[in-house]
C-alpha positions in Angstrom: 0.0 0.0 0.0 3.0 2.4 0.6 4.9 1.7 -2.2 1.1 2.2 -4.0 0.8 5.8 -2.6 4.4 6.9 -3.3 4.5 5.6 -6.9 1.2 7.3 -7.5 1.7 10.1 -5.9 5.1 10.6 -7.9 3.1 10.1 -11.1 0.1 13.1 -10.5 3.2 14.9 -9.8 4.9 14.4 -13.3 8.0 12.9 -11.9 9.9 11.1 -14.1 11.2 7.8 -12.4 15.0 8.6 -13.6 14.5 12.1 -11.3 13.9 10.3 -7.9 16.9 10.4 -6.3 16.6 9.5 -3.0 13.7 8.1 -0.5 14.3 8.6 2.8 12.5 6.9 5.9 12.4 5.4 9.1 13.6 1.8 9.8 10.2 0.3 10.3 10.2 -3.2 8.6 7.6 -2.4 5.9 9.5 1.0 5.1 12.2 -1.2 4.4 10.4 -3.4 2.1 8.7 -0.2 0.3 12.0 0.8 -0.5 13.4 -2.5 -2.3 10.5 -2.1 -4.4 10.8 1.0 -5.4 14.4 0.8 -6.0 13.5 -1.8 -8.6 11.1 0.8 -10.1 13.5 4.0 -10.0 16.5 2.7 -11.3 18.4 5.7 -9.3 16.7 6.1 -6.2 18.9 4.9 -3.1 17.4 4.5 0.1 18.3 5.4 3.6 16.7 5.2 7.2 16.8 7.7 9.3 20.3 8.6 11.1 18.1 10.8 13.9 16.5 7.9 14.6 19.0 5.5 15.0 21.0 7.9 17.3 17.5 7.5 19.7 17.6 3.5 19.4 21.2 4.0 20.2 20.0 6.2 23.3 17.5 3.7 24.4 20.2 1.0 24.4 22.0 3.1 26.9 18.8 3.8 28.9 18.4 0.1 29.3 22.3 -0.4 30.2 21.6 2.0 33.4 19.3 0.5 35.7 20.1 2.4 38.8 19.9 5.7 36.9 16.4 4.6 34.9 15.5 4.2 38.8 16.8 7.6 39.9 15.1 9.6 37.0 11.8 8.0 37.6 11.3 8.3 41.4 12.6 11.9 42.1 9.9 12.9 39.1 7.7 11.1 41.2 8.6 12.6 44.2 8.7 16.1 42.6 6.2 16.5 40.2 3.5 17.3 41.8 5.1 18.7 44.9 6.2 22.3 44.8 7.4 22.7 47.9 10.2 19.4 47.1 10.7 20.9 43.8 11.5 24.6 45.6 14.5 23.0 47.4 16.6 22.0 44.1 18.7 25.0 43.0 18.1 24.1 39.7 14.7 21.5 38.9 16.0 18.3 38.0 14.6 17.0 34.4 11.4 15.5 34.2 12.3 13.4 30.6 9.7 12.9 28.6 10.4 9.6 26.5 8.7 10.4 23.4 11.5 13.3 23.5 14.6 12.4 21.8 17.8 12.1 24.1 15.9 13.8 27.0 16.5 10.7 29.5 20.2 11.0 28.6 20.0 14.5 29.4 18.6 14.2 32.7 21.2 11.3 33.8 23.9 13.8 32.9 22.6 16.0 35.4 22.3 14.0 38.0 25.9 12.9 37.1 27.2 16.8 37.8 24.3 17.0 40.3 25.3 14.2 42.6 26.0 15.6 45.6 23.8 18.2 45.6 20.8 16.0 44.9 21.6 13.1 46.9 21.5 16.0 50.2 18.5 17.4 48.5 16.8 13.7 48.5 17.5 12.1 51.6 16.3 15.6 53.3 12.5 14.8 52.0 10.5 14.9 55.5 7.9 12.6 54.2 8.1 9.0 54.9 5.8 7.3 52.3 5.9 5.1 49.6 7.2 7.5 46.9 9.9 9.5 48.7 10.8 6.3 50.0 12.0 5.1 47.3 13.8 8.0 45.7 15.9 8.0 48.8 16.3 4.6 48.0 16.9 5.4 44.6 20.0 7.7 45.3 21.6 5.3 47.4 21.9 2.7 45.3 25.0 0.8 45.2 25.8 1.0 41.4 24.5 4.5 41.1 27.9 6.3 41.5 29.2 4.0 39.2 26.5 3.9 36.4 26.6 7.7 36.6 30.7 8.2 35.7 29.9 5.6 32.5 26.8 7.1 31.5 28.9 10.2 31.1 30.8 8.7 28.2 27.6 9.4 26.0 27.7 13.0 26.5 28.2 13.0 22.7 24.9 11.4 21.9 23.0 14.5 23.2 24.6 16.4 20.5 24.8 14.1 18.1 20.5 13.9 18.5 20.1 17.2 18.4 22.3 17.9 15.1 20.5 15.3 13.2 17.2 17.0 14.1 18.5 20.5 12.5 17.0 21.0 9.0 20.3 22.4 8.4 22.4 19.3 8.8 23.4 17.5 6.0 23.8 13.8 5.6 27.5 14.2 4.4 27.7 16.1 8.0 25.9 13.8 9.9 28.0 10.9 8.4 31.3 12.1 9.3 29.9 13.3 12.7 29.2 9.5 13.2 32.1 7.5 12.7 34.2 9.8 14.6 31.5 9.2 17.5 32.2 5.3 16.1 36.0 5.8 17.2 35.5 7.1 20.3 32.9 4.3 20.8 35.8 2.0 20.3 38.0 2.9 23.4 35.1 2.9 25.6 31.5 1.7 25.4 29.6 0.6 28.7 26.4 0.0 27.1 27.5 -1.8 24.1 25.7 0.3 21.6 28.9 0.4 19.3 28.3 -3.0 17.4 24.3 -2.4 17.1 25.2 0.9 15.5 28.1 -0.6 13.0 25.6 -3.2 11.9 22.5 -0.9 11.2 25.1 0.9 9.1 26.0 -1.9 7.5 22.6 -3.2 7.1 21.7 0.3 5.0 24.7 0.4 2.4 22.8 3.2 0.6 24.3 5.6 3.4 28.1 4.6 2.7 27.3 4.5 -1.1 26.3 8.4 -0.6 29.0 9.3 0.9 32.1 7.6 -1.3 30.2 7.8 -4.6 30.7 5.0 -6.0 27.4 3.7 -7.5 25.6 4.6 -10.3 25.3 8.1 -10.2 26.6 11.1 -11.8 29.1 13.3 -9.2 26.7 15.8 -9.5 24.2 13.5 -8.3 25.8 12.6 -5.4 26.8 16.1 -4.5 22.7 16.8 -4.4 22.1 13.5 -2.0 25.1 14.7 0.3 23.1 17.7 1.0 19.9 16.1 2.1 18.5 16.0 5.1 19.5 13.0 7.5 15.9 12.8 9.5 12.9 12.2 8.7 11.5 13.8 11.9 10.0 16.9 10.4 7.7 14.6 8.1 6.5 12.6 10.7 5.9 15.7 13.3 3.9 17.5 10.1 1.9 13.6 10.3 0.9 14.3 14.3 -0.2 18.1 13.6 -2.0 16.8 10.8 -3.5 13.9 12.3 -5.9 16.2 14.4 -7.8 17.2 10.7 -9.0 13.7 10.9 -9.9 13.8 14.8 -14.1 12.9 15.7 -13.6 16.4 18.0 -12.6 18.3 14.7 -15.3 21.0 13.8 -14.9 23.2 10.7 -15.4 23.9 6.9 -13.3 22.1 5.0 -12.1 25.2 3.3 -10.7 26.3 6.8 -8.0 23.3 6.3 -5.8 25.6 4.4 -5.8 28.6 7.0 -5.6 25.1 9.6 -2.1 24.1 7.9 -0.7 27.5 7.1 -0.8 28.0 11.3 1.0 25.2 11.9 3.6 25.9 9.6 4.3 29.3 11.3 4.3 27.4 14.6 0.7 29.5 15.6 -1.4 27.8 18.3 
């Protein structure tokens, strides 16, 4: 059905099939599949996942890696969110991550890893004895948790490296580069073990290499073009959520409102 829609849509839009360059998508399984067929229908289109995305699989790996930290984040939110007068005793509000948020768990552990000190005072001070400040004092006395937090650190990078491959102004030959040097320093020390996961969804994608060294079957002006694209797909599938509410059961207006609808979102209007 996807490959359906793309090749039809490609067609209403006059698109010759030796002019599609490049799809890119997310890793899904079925995107995957979308693309070999239409590779076999546009005889130059490569095909490449998303490189945002894989940098938050590689930032879920490391989530999982830290349990003691996972268990940190979660119970002072608990303990804080909806009490002002706990949250009024931290200098600075320690992150509340939001999961659906890309690299904002990893964020929040490296707080807590420059935060230590302060935090663990802050914590074990809570007055109230129940269940849920209970076990954030638990939380930041955990055995591992001094260790798990001077590892975790080695993934400072990966913040970055998120947040680059989000910018509409980063390039794939950018975000390429930016990798493997992230690759190297992966090499000399990797707690989580996200290093070999990340070489083999590389790997797995040889369109992305291809791109970069130029040595398919494109012109070098036509590589030049696909160097400059975009590594995410993000922005597509943030314009699918905003959209998404034009089809809600709530949704009450004339349907020649839709165009005054979209033109708000994309001037970030409310």
């Amino acid at each position: 059905m996807v490959t359906c829609a793309i090749d039809d849509t490609l067609k209403v839009l006059a698109i010759e099939r030796n002019d599609v360059l490049l799809l890119l998508s997310d890793s899904a399984a079925y995107m995957v599949n979308c693309g070999k067929l239409l590779k076999s229908l546009y005889p130059k289109m490569k095909h490449v996942t998303c490189l945002a995305h894989l940098m938050l699989n590689c930032a879920k790996r490391v989530r999982i890696s830290f349990p003691a930290i996972d268990n940190l984040i979660s119970s002072v939110k608990a303990a804080t969110v909806r009490s002002r007068q706990r949250r009024n005793m931290f200098p600075l509000a320690p992150p509340a991550p939001v999961l659906t948020r890309w690299a904002s768990w990893l964020e929040a552990a490296l707080f807590y890893a420059e935060q230590y000190s302060e935090v663990k005072d802050i914590v074990l001070s809570f007055e109230d004895d129940g269940l849920i400040v209970s076990k954030a004092k638990s939380a930041i006395s955990h055995a591992d948790l001094q260790t798990e937090l001077i590892l975790v650190c080695e993934y400072r990078p990966l913040v970055e490296l998120v947040l680059k491959m989000e910018s509409q102004d980063f390039q794939k030959s950018q975000a390429y580069s930016t990798i493997s040097r992230f690759q190297e320093n992966l090499k000399s020390l990797d707690p989580a073990g996200i290093l070999e996961y990340l070489t083999a969804r590389l790997q797995n994608n040889p369109d992305h290499s291809e791109i970069i060294e130029g040595n398919g079957n494109l012109s070098p002006a036509e590589y030049s073009k696909l160097r400059k694209a975009q590594p995410s797909s993000g922005d597509v599938e943030r314009s699918f959520s905003k959209l998404n509410h034009l089809l809600a059961d709530d949704r009450n207006f004339l349907e020649d409102n839709i165009e005054q609808y979209i033109v708000c979102y994309a001037n970030n209007m409310d």
